[in-house]
Backbone bond lengths (Angstrom), bond angles and torsions (degrees), N, CA, C in turn:
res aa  C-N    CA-C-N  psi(-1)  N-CA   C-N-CA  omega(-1)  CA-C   N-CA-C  phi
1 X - - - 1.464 - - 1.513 108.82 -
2 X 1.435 116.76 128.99 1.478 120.45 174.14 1.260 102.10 -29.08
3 X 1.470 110.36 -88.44 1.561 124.74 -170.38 1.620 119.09 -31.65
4 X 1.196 92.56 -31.27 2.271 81.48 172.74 1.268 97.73 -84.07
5 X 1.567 112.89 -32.93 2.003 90.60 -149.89 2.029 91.04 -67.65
6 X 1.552 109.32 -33.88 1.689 92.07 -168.85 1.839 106.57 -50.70
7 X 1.116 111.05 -67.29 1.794 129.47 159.97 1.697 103.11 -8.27
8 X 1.228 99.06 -42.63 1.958 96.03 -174.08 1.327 93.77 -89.40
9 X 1.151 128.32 -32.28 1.813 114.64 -179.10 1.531 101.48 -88.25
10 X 0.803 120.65 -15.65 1.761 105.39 161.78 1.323 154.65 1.50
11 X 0.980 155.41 58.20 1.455 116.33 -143.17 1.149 111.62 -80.98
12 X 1.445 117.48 144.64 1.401 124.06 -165.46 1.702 113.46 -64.72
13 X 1.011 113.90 -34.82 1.387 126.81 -175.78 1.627 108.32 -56.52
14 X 1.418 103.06 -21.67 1.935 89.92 -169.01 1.493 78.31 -126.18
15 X 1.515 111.87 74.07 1.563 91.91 150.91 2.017 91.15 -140.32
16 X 0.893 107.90 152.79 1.208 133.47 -171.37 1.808 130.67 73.46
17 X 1.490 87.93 4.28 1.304 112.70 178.18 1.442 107.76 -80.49
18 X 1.089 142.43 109.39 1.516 133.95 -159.43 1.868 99.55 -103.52
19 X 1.199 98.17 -16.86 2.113 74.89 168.11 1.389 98.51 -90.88
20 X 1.292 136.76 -44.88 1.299 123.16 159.45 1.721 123.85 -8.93
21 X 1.319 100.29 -75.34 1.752 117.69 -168.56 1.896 96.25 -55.12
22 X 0.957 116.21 -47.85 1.498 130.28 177.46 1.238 106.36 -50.90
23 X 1.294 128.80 -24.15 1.590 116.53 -146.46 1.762 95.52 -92.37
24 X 1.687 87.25 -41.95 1.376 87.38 -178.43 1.858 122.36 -68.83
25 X 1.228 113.79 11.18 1.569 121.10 174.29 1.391 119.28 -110.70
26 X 1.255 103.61 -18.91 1.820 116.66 174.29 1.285 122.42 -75.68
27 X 1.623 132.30 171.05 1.638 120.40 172.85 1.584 94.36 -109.84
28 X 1.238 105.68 148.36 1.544 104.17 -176.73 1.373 122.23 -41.49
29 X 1.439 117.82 -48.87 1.383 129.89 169.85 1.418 123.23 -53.43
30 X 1.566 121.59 -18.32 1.101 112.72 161.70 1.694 131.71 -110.00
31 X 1.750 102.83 -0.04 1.365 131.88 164.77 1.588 114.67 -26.77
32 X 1.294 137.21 -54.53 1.267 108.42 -171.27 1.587 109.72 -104.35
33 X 1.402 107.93 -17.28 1.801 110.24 158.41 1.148 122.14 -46.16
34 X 1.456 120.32 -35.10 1.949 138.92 -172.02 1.393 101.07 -83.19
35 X 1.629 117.13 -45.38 1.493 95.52 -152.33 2.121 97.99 -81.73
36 X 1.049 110.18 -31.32 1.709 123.04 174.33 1.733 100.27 -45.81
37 X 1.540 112.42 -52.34 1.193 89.63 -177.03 1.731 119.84 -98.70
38 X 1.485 94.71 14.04 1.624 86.61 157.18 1.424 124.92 -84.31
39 X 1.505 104.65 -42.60 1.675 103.76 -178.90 1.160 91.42 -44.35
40 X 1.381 133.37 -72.24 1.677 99.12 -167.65 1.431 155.49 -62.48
41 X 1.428 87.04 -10.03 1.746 108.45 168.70 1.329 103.53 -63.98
42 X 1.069 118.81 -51.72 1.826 134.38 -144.07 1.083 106.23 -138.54
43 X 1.232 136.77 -47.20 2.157 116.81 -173.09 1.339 98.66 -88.88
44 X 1.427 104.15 -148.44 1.189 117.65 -132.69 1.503 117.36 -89.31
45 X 1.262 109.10 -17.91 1.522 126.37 160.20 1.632 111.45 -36.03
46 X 1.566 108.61 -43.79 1.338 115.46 -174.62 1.603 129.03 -57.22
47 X 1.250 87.94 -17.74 1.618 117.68 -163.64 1.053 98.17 -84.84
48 X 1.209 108.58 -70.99 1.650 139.98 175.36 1.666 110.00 129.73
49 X 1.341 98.96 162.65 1.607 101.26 -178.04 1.529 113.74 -54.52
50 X 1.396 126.06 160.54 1.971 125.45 175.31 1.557 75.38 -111.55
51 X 1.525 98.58 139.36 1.506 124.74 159.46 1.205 111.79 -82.32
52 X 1.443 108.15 148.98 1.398 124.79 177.53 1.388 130.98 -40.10
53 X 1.071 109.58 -32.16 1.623 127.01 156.47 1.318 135.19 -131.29
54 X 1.379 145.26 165.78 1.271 148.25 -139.76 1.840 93.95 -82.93
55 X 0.902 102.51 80.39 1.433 119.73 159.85 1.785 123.24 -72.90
56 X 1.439 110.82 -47.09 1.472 128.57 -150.54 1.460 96.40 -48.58
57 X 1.549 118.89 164.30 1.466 113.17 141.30 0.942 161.17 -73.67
58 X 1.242 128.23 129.98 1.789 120.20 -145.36 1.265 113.61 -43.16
59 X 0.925 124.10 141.05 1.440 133.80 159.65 1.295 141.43 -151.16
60 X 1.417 108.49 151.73 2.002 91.26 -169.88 1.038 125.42 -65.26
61 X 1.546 110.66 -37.67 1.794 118.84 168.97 1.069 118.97 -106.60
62 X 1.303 138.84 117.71 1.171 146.06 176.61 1.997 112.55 -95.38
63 X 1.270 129.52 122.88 1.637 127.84 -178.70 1.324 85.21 -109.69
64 X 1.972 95.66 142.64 1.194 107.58 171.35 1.386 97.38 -127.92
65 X 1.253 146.15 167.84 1.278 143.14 -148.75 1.539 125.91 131.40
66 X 1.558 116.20 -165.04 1.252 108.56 177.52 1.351 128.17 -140.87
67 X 1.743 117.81 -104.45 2.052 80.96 157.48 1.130 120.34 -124.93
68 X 0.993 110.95 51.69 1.513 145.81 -177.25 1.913 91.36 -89.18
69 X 1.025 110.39 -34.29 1.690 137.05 -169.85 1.569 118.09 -119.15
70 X 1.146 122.67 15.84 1.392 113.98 176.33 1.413 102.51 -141.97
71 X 1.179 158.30 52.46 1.648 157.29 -122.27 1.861 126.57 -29.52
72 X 1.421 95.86 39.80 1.029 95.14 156.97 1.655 156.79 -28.54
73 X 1.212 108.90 60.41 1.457 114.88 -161.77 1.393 103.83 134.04
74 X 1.082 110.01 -43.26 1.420 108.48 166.42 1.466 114.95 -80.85
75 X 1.545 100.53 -100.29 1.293 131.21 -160.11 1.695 136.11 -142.28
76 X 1.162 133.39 112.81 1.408 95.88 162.54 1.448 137.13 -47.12
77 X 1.090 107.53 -30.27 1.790 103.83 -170.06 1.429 92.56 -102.88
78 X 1.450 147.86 1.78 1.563 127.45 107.18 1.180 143.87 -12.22
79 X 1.361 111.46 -68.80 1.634 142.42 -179.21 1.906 94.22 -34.64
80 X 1.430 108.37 132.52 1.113 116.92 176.66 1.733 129.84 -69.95
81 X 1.630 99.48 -6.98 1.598 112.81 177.44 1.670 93.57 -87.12
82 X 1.456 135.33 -49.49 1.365 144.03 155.74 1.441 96.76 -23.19
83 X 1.336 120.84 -69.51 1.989 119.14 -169.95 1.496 98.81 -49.71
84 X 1.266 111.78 -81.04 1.380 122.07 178.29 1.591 122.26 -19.60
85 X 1.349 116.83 -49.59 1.651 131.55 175.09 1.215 98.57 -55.42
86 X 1.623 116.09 -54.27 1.922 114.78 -143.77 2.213 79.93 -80.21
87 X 0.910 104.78 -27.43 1.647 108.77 -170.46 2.163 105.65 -63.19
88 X 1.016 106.61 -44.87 1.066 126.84 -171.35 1.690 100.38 -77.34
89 X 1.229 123.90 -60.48 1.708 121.69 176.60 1.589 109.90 -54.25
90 X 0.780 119.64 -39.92 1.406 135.52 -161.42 1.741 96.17 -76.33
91 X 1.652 120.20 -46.54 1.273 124.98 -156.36 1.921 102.84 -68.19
92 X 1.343 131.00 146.44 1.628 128.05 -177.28 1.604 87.15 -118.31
93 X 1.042 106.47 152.49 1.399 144.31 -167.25 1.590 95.47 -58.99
94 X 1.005 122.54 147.39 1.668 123.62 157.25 1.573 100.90 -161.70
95 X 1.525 106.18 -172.56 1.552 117.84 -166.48 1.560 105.44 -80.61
96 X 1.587 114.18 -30.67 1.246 132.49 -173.88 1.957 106.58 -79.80
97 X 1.382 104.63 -38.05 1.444 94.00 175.00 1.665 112.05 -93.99
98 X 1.497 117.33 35.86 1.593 92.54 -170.14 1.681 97.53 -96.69
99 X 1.246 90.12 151.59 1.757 114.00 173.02 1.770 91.30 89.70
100 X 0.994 136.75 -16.23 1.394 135.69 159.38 1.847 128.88 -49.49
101 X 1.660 107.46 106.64 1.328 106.12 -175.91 2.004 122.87 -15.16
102 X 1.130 96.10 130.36 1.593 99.43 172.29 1.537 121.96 -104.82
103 X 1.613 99.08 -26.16 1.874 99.69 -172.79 1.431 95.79 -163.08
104 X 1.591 111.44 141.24 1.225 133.91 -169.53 1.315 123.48 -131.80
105 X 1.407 128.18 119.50 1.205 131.22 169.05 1.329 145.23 -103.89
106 X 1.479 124.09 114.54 1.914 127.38 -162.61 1.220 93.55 -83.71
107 X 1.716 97.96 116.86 1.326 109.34 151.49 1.301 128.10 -111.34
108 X 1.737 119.05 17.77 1.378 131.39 150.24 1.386 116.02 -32.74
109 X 1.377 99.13 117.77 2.060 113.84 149.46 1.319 100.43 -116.16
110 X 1.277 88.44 150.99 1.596 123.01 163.58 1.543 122.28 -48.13
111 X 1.315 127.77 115.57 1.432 117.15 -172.97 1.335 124.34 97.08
112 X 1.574 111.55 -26.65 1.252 110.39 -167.84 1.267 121.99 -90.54
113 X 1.436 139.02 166.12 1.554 141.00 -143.79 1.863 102.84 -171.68
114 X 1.300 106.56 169.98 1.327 106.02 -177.27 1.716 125.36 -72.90
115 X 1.667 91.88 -29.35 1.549 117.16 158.09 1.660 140.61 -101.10
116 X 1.753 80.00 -31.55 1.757 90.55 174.97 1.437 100.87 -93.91
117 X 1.280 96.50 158.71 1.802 128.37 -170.32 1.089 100.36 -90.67
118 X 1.565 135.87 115.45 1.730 133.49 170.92 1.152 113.82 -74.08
119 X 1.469 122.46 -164.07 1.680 117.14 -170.10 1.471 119.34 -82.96
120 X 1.458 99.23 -7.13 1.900 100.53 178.18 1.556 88.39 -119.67
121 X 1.706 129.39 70.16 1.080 137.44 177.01 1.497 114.08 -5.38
122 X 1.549 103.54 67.73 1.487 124.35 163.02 1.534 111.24 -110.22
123 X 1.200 113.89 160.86 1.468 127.50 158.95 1.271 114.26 -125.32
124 X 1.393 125.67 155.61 1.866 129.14 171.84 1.323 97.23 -41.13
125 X 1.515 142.83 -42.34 1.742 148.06 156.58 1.431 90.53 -9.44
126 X 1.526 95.23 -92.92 1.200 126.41 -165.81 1.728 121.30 -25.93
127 X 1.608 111.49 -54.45 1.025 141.54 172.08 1.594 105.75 -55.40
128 X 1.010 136.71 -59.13 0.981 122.56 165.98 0.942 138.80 -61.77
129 X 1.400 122.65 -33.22 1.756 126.49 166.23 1.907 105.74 -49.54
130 X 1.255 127.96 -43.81 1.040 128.76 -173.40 1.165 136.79 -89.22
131 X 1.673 107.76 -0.25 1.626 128.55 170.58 1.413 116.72 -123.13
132 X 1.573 116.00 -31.18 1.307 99.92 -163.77 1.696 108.92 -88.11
133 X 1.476 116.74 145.11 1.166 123.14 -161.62 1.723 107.44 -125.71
134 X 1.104 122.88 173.13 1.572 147.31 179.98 1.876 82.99 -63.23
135 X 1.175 109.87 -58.11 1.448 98.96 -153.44 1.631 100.83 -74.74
136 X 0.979 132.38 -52.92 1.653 139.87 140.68 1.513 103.54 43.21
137 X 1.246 144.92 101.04 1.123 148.44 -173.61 1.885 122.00 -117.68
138 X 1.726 94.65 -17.10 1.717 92.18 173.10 1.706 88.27 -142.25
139 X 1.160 132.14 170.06 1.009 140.33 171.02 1.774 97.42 -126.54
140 X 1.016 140.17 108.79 1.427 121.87 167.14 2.265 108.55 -112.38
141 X 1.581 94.26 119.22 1.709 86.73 -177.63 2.053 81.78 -92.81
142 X 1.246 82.72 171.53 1.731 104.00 177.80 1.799 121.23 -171.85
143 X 2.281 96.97 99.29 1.569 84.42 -160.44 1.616 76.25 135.87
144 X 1.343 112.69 151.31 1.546 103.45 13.47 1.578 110.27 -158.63
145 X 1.537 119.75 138.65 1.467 116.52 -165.29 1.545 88.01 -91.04
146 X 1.259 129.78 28.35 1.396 113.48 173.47 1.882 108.62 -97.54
147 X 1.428 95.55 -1.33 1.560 90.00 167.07 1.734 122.84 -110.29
148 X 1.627 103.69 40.84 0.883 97.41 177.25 1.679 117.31 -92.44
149 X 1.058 97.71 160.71 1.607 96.32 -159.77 1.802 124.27 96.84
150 X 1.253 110.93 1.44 1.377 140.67 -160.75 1.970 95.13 -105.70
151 X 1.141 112.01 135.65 1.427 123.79 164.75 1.257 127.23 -61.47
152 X 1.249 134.77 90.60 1.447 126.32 -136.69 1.495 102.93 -78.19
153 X 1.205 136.38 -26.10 1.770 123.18 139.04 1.169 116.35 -12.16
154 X 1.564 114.74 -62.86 1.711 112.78 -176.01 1.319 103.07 -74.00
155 X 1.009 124.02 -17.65 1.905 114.82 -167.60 1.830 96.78 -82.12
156 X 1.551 107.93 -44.43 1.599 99.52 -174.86 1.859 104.71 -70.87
157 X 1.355 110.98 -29.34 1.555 112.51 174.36 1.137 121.54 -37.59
158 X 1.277 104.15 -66.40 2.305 146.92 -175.80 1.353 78.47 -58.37
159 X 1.250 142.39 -56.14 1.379 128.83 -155.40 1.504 125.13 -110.91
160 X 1.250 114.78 13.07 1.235 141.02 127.78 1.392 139.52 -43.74
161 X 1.612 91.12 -75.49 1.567 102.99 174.74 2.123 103.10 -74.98
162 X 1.166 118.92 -19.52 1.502 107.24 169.44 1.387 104.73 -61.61
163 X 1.159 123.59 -58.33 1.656 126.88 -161.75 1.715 100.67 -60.49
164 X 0.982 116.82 -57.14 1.545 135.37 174.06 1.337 121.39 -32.87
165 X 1.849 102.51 -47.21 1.909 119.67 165.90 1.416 117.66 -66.64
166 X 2.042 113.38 -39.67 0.971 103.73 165.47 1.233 154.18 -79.51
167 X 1.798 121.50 -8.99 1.162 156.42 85.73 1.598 122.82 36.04
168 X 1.152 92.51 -70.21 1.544 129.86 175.82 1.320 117.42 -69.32
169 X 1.392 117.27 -42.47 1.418 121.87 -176.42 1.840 113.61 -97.35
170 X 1.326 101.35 -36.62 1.665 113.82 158.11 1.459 116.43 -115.91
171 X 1.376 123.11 86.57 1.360 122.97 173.96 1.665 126.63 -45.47
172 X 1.476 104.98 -23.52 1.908 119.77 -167.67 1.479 89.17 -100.66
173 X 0.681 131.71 -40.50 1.820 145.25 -173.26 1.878 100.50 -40.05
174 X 1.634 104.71 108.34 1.369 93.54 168.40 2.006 105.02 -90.81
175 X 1.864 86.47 154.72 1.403 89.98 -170.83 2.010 112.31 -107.68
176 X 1.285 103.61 130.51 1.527 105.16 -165.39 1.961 91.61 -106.68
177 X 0.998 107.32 130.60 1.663 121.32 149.29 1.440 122.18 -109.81
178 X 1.314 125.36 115.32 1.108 142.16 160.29 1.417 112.47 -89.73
179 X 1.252 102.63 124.97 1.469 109.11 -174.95 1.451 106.31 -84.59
180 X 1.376 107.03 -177.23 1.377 119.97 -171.81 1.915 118.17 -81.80
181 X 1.455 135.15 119.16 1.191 140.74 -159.12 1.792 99.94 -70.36
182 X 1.500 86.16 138.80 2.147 78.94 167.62 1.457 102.55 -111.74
183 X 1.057 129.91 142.07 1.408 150.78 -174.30 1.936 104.94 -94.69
184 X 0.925 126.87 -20.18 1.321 121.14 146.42 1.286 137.84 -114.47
185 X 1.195 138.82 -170.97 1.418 133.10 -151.86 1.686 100.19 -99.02
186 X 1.642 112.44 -14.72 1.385 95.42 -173.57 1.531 80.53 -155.37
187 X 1.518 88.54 113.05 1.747 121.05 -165.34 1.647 113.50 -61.42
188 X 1.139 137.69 155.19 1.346 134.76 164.12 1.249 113.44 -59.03
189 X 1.458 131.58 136.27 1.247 121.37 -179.06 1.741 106.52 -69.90
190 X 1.505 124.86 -18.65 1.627 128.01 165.87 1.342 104.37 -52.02
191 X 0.935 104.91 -44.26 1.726 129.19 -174.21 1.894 107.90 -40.94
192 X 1.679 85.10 -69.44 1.764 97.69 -168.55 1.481 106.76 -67.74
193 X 1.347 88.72 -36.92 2.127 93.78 165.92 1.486 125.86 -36.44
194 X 1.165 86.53 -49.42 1.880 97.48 -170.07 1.982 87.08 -66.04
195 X 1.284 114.76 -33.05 1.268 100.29 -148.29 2.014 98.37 -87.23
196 X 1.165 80.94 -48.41 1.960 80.73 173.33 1.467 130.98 -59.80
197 X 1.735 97.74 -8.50 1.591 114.21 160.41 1.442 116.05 -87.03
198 X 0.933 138.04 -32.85 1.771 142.77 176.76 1.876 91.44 -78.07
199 X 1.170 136.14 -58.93 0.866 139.27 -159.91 1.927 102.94 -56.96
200 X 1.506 109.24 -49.30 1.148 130.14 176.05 2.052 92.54 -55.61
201 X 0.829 104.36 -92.79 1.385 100.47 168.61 1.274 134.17 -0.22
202 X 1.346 104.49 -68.36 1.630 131.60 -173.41 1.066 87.78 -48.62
203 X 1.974 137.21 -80.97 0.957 158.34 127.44 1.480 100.81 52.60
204 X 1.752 108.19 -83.12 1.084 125.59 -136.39 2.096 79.53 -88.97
205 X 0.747 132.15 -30.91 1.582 129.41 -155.83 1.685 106.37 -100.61
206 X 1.430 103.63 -8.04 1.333 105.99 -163.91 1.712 152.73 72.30
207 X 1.824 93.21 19.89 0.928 116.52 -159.35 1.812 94.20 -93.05
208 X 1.091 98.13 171.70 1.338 121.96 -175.89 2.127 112.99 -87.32
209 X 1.436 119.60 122.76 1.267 91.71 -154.71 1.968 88.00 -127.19
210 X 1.524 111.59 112.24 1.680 102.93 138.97 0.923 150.77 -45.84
211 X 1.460 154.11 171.97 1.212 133.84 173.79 1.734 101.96 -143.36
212 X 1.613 143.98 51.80 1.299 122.11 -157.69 1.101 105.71 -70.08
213 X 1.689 130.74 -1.99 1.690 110.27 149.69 1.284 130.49 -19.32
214 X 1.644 105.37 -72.57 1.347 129.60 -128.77 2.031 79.48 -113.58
215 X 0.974 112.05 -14.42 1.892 105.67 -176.52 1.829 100.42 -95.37
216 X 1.623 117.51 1.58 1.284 123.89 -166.33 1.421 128.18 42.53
217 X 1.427 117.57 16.80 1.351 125.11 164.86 1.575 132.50 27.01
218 X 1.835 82.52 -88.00 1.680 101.39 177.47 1.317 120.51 -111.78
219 X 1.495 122.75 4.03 1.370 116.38 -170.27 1.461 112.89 -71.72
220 X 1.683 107.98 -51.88 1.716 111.62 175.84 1.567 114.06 -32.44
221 X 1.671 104.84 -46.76 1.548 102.45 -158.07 1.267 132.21 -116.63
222 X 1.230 85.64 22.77 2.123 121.56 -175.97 1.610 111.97 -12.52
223 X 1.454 86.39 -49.36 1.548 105.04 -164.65 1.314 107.01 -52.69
224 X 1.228 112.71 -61.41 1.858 129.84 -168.90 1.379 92.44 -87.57
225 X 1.072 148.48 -45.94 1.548 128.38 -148.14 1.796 102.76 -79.37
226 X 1.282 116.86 -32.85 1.365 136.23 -170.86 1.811 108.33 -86.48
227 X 1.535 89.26 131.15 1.373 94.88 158.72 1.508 135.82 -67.75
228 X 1.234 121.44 -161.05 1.680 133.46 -163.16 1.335 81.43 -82.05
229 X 1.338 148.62 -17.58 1.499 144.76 -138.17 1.752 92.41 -124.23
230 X 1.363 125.64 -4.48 1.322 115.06 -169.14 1.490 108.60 34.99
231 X 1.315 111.18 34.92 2.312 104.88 173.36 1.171 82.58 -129.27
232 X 1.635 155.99 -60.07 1.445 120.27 -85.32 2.041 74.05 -157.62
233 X 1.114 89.89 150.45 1.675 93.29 165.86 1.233 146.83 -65.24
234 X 1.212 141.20 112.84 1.639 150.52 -137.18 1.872 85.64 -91.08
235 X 1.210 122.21 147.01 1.165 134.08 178.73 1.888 109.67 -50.10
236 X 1.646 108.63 -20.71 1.483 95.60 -173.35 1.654 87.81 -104.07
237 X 1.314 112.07 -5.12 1.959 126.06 151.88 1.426 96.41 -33.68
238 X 0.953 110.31 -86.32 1.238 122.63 -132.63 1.536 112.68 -84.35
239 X 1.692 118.13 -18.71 1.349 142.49 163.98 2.030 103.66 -66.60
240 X 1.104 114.64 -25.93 1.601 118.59 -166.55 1.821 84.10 -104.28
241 X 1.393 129.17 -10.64 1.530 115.79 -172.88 1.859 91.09 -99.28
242 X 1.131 100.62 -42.48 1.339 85.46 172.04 1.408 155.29 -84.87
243 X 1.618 98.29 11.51 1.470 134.72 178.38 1.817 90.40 -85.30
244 X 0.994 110.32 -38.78 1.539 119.66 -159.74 2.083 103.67 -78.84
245 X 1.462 87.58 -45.68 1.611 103.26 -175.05 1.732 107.83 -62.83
246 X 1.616 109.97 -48.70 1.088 117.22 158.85 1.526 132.20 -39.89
247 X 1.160 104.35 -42.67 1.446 127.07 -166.02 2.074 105.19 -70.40
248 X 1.584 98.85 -37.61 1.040 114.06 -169.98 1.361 115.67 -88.10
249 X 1.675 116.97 -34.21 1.624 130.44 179.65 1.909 98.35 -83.38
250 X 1.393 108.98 -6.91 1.545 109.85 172.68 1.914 103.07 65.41
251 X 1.253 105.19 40.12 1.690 125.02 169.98 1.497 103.18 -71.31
252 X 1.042 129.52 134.50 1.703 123.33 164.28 1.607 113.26 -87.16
């Protein structure tokens, strides 16, 4: 299929980087006028900045991630943590949903990774110091191929001490890692790296570990699940991520 083989020539380094993906669609002359007014269309500005410390509002599920998780290319009220929220307000109490998440909070930026620094110089670290709370009942990370190119020592390290902060800040809080998705049928070995390091991790912290490598996720359906950007999730993306997210936080 067209669409994987470009995805396999890729370079790994500019994928989840969203002024990156941009750069290559702009004319030089209008390059740094475009990318200023994209962060605000689309990164992380949109969201809004995470404060230095756990400020956010409580919530049972907290996503940590990048923009894989914030509607990148799309939308925020796309973005599959957005589905999940409007799913959750909407849901009334019964005997069958009790002890079942009620409210969820994205603390996805753009760019960010367990080692690499996103565009509002955060990390999944970072992200967690500033969302996860006492009341905090799931932790879900998701992501991230933005540390590829990263020493996967430091990636199981970085993702260690993340699980460990969040841990720390919600002791009852079970912790979910979702690894990073491959977009073709036969993954980058950078790729499986990132993933056998979180997994190693998960492991070591006691967290709970996915694999959409090895469950083939997105490769079958590249076409539709993916945006105009072949990186980032296509609106029926991000509706099939949150069937999945659901599936995993045990949401009905």
């Amino acid at each position: 299929m067209h669409i994987l083989k470009r995805r396999a020539e890729a370079s790994p380094l500019h994928r989840r980087r969203p002024w990156r993906l941009l750069a290559t669609l702009l004319t030089a002359t209008a390059l740094s006028a475009s990318l200023a007014s994209c962060t605000a269309a689309h990164g992380s500005s949109a969201l809004g900045a995470l404060p230095e410390e756990a400020t956010a509002p409580a919530a049972d599920v907290v996503v940590i991630g990048d923009s894989l998780s914030t509607g990148f290319m799309t939308s925020v009220d796309d973005a599959w943590p957005t589905l999940i929220q409007g799913k959750l307000a909407g849901a009334t109490s019964s005997p069958a949903s009790k002890g079942a998440p009620r409210s969820l909070y994205n603390a996805a930026r753009n760019g960010a990774g367990y080692v690499t620094v996103g565009d509002q110089d955060e990390t999944f670290g970072d992200e967690v110091r500033a969302a996860v709370t006492k009341q905090t009942k799931d932790v879900l990370f998701f992501g991230s191929d933005n540390d590829l190119g990263q020493d996967p020592q430091a990636i199981t390290s970085a993702a260690e001490a993340a699980l460990a902060q969040a841990h720390a800040q919600a002791p009852q809080a079970t912790l979910i890692v979702v690894g990073p998705p491959s977009y073709t049928e036969t993954p980058d070995a950078a790729l499986t790296a990132i993933r056998d390091a979180l997994q190693t991790a998960s492991k070591a912290e006691g967290a709970r570990f996915i694999d959409p490598i090895t469950e083939n996720w997105i490769a079958p359906d590249a076409a539709n699940l993916l945006a105009a950007d072949d990186e980032h999730p296509s609106v029926q993306g991000h509706q099939f991520l949150a069937g999945k997210m659901e599936s995993i936080l045990g949401i009905g």
